[in-house]
C-alpha positions in Angstrom: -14.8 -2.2 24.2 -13.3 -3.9 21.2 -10.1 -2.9 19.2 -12.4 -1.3 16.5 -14.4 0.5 18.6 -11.5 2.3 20.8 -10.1 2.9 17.1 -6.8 1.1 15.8 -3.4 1.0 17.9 -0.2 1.2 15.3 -1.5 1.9 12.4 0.9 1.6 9.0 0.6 3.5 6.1 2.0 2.6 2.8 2.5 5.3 0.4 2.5 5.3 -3.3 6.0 4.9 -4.9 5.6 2.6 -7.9 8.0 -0.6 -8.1 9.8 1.9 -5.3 6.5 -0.5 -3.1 9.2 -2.9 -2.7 10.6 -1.3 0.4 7.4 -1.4 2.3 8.8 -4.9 2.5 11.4 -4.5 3.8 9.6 -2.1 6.2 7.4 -5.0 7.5 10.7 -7.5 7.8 12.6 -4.8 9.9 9.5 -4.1 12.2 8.8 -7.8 12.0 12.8 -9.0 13.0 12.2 -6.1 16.3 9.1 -8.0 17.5 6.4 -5.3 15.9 3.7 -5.8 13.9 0.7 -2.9 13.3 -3.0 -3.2 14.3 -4.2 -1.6 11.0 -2.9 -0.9 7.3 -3.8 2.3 5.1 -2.4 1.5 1.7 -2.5 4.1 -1.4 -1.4 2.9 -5.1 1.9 -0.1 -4.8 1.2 0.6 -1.2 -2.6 -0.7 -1.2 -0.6 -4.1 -3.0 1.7 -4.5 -0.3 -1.2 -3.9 2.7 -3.7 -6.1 0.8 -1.0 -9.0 0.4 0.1 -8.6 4.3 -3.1 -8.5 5.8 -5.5 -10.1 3.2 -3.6 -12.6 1.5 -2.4 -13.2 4.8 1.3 -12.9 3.4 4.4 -12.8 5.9 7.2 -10.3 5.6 9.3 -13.0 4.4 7.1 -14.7 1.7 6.1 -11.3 0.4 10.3 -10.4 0.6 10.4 -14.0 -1.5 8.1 -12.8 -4.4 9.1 -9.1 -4.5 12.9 -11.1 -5.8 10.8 -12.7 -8.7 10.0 -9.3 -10.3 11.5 -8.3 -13.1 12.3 -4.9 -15.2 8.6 -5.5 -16.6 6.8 -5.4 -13.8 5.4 -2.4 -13.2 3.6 -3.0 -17.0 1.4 -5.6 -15.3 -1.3 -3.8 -14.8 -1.2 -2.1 -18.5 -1.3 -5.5 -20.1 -4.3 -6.6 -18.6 -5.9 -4.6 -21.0 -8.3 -7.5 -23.7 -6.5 -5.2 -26.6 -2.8 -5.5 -25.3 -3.4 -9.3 -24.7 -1.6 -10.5 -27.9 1.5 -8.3 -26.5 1.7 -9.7 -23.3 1.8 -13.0 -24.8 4.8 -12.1 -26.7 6.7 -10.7 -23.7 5.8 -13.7 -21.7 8.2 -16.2 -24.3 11.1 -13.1 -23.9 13.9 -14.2 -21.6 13.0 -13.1 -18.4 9.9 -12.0 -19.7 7.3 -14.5 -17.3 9.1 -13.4 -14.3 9.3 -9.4 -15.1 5.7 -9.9 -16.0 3.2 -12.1 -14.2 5.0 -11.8 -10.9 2.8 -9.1 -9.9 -0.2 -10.8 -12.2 -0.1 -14.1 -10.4 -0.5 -11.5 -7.0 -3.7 -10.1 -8.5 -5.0 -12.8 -9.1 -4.5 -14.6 -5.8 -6.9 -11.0 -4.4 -10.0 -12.4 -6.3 -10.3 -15.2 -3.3 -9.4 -12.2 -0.6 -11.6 -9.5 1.0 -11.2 -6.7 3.4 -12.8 -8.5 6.3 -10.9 -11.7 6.4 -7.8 -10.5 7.7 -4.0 -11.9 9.2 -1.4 -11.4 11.0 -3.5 -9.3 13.8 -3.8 -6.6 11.5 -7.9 -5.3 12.8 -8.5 -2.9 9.9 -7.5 -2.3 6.3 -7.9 0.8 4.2 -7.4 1.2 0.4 -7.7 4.8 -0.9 -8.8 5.4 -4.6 -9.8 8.2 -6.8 -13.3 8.3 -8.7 -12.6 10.0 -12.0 -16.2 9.9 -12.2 -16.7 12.2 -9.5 -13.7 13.3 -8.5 -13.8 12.3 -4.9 -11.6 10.3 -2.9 -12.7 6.6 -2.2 -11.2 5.3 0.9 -12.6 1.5 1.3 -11.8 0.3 4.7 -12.8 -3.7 6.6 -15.7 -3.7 9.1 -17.8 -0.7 7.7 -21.3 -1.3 7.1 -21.2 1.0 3.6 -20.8 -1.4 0.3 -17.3 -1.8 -1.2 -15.9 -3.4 -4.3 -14.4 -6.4 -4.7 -11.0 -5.9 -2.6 -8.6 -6.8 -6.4 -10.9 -4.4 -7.7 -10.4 -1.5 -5.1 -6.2 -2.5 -4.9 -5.8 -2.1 -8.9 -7.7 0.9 -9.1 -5.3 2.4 -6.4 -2.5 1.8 -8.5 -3.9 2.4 -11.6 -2.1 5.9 -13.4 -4.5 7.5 -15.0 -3.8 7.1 -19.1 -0.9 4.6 -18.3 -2.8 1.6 -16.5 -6.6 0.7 -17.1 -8.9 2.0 -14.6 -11.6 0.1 -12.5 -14.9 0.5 -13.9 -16.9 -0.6 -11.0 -20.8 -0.4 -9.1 -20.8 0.2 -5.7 -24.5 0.6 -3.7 -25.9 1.4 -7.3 -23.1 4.3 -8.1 -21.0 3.7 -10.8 -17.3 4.9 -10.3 -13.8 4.7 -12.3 -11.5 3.9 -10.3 -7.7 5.1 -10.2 -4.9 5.8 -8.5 -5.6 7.1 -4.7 -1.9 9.1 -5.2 -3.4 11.8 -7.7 -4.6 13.0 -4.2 -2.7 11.8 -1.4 0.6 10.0 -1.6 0.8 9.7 2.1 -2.7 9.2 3.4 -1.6 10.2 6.9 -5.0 12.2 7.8 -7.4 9.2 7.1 -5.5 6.9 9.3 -6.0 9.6 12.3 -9.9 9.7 11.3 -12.7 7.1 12.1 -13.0 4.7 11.4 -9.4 4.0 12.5 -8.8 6.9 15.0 -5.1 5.4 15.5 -3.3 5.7 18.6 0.1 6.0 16.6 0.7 6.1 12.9 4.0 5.1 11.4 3.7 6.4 7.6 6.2 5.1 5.2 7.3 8.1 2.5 8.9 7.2 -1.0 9.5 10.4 -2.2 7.2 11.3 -5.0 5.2 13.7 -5.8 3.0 14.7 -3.5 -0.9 14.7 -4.0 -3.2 17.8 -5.0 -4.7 17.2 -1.3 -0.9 17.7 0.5 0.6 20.8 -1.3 -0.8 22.9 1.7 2.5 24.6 2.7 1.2 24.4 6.7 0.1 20.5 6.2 2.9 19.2 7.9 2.7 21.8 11.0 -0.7 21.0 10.9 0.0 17.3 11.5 1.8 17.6 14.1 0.0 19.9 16.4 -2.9 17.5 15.6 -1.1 14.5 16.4 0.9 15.6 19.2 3.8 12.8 19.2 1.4 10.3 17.5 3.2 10.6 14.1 6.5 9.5 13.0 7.5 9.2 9.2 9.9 6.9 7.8 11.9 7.7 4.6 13.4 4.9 3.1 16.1 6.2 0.8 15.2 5.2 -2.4 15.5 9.0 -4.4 17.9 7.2 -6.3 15.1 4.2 -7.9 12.7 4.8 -10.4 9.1 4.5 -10.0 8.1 2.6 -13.4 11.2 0.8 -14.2 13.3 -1.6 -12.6 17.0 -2.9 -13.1 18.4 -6.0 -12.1 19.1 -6.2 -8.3 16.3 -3.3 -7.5 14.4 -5.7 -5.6 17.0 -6.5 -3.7 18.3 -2.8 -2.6 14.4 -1.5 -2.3 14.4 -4.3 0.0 17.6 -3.3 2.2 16.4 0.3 1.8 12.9 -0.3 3.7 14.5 -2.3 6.7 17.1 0.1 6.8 14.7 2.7 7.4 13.5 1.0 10.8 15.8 2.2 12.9 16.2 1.9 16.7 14.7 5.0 17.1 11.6 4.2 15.3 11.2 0.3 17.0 11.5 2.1 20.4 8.9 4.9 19.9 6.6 2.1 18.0 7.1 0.4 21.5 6.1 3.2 24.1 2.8 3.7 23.0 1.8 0.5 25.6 2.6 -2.5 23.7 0.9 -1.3 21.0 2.2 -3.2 18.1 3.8 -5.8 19.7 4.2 -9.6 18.3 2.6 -11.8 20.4 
């Protein structure tokens, strides 16, 4: 029986959080310095960035630590400029001091995704999961590696996922002859926790990572949480890097920096060890 088919063994996922994304990488260097790396990634909004970059882009904790240290307080208005009508703007910002980095940091990312996909995949990561929201329809789309079902393009499926509705342009997009308008996946679920426990990637142990914003329309149950954990039955831990104090649009100078001491800090002992115990799983070979 494959990896797929006895479903995924530690299974990240990477909630939304805005340029507060930053300390999923340092999530991914502390579980990376204890020996640890997961099986599968679920990835909502900056989330869906940070899991496409590790296991599509094939980046390493490190590399992605290098680039997160080039973005700048205009970052997180990446995705707004690459609107045709704000392209004049964009232009401008890019001569400011500082401007390139703030700006086409994240832009260069995107466009490295054009030459990825969601089946080509590193670092012995098995599975990948992006989840969007179809304004069209209103339904969640979760796009996930190795499913026979069509997909977009995997850029078009990550900026959709972090695309605010009204702030950042949406993904227009044709999938198996169905048009949808893709935005962001956090409308519904911030922390994707229950599609991570379903097929297609059943996992054995889910470590989710929470930044602390408002939660999705689809987690306001006030028994969700008991509810997880009777389902899960040990197979659930959550991680809180302590970034409350960050903003989610906006950066200063040196965010990068603490969002990154903030994720590895999160990885504690505790976590490594119960990441551990469920037979290897997760384990750097």
């Amino acid at each position: 029986m494959s990896g797929l088919e006895r479903g995924a063994g530690l299974t990240l996922v990477l909630g939304a959080g805005g340029v507060r994304g930053i300390a999923h990488i340092g999530v991914l260097q502390g579980l990376a310095a204890r020996g640890i790396r997961p099986d599968a990634l679920v990835g909502v909004s900056s989330g869906a960035l940070v899991a496409a970059c590790h296991a599509a882009l094939g980046w390493d904790a490190a590399r992605l630590a290098d680039s997160a240290h080039r973005f700048g307080p205009l970052a997180a208005l990446t995705l707004a400029l690459r609107r045709p009508w704000l392209s004049p703007l964009a232009r401008h910002l890019s001569m400011l001091p500082g401007g390139a980095r703030g700006t086409w940091a994240v832009d260069s990312i995107l466009d490295d995704l054009k030459q990825s996909d969601f089946d080509t995949l590193h670092h012995g990561v098995s599975r990948l999961g992006i989840l969007c929201l179809d304004r069209l329809s209103g339904e969640e789309r979760f796009f996930v590696s190795g499913r026979a079902e069509g997909r977009p393009p995997l850029l078009s499926a990550v900026v959709g996922s972090m695309s605010l509705p009204w702030i950042f342009p949406q993904q227009d997009v044709t999938v198996d002859g169905r048009r949808m308008l893709l935005i962001d996946g956090g409308v519904r679920r911030t922390l994707p926790i229950e599609l991570a426990a379903a097929s297609p990637f059943s996992a054995r142990a889910i470590l989710a990572i929470d930044l602390g914003v408002m939660t999705g329309d689809r987690e306001r149950r006030l028994d969700r949480a008991a509810r997880l954990r009777a389902r899960l039955e040990g197979r659930l831990r959550v991680a809180r890097p302590a970034v409350g104090r960050f903003g989610i649009l906006r950066m200063r100078r040196g965010d990068p920096g603490r969002l990154l001491d903030a994720g590895r800090e999160a990885i504690t002992e505790e976590i490594a060890s119960w990441c551990r115990s469920f037979d290897g799983v997760g384990e750097a070979k």
